[in-house]
ZATI-495782 format. One record per residue (C-alpha): x, z, y; residue in one letter. Coordinates in steps of 0.02 Angstrom, whole numbers, plus 32768, in hexadecimal, padded with zeros to 4 digits. Example, Ala and Ser with C-alpha at 12.3 -4.5 7.8 and 13.67 -1.06 7.14 Angstrom:
2
826781867F1FA 82AC81657FCBS 
% end
This chain:
149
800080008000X 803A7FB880C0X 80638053813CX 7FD3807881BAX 7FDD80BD825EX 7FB981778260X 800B818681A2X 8051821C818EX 811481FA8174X 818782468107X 82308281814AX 829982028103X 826B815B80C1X 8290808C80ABX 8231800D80F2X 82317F5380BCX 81A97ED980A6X 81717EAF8019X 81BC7F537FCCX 81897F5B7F0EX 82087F9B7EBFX 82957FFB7EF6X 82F9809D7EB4X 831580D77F58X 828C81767F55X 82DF81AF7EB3X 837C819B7EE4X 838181F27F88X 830082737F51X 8380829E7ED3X 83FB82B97F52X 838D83277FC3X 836683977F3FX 842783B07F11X 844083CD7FC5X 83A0844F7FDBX 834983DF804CX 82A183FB802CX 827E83428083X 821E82B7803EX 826D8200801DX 81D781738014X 81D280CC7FFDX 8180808680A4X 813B7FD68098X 81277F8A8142X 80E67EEC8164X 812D7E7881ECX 80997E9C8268X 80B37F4E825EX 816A7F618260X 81757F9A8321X 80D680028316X 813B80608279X 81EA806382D5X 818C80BD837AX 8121813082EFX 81C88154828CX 823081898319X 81BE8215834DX 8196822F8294X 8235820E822BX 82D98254821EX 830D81A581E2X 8306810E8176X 8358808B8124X 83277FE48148X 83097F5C80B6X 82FB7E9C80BAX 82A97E408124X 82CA7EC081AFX 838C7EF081BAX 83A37E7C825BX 82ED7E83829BX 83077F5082B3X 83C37F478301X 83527F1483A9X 82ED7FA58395X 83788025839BX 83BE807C8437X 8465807783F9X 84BF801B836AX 8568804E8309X 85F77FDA8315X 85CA7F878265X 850F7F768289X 85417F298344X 85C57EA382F7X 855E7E7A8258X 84AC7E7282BEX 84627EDF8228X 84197F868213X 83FC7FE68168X 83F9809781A6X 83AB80E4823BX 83B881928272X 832F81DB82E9X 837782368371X 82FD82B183CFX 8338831F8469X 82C3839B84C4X 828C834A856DX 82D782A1851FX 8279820684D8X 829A81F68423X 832D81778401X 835A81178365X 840E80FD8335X 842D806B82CBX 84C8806B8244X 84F17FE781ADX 8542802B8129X 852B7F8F80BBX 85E77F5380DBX 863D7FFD80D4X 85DD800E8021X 86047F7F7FDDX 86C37FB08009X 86C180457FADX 866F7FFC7F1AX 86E37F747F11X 876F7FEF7F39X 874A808C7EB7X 86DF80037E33X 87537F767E22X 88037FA17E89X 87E17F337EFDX 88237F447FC1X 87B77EBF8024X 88337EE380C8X 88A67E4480DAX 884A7DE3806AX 88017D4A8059X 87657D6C8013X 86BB7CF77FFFX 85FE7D558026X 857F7D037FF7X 84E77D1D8032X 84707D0480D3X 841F7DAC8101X 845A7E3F815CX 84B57E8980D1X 850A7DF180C1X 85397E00817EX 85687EA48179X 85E17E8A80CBX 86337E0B8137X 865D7E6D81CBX 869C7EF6816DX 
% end
């Protein structure tokens, strides 16, 4: 089922349209319960007509989300501020709600596409990508951001 306007949101969650299957919520939910986080993790679908509605909702709402395809570059120009990997690659997978008393809520966009797929090719196959040649392919914003990193 699509997010609504005025759904209640969970803490923590991934948005992506369509979004049927993903092992995000089990994943992460794993994780907050190691940590003690009593937070919930959901799988968000959003369709394309709602995905500002849910990005204004969210950061009043949210204390972040991860951001699945088609929406990694649509949601960089959403942010208020981008890392230097989400800025050079145009793509955002993460964002982190940022709420201040007296201050409008802002949303800080990351990518940490390219830095993971470093480490995987790093501690999976001893692989250093740094001074490389090395061919991506792909078309999407993890594509972009595997690139730039």
């Amino acid at each position: 089922m699509a997010w609504t306007e005025g759904q209640t949101l969970p803490e923590l969650g991934l948005i992506g349209w369509p979004l049927s299957v993903t092992f995000s919520p089990r994943m992460h939910g794993a994780a907050l319960r190691d940590l003690g986080l009593a937070w919930r993790y959901e799988a968000i679908p959003v369709t394309p007509g709602d995905l500002r509605a849910f990005v204004s909702a969210s950061s009043v709402a949210m204390r972040g989300f991860n951001v699945t395809m088609p929406y990694k570059i649509e949601v960089r120009a959403l942010c208020s501020s981008l890392d230097s990997l989400a800025s050079a690659s145009g793509a955002v997978n993460a964002v982190v709600c940022v709420r201040a008393p007296g201050r409008r809520p802002r949303l800080e966009g990351h990518n940490t596409d390219g830095p993971g797929l470093l480490r995987a090719l790093s501690l999976g196959a001893d692989f250093e990508a740094p001074g490389r040649n090395v061919l991506v392919v792909g078309a999407g914003g993890s594509a972009a951001a595997c690139a730039a990193a």
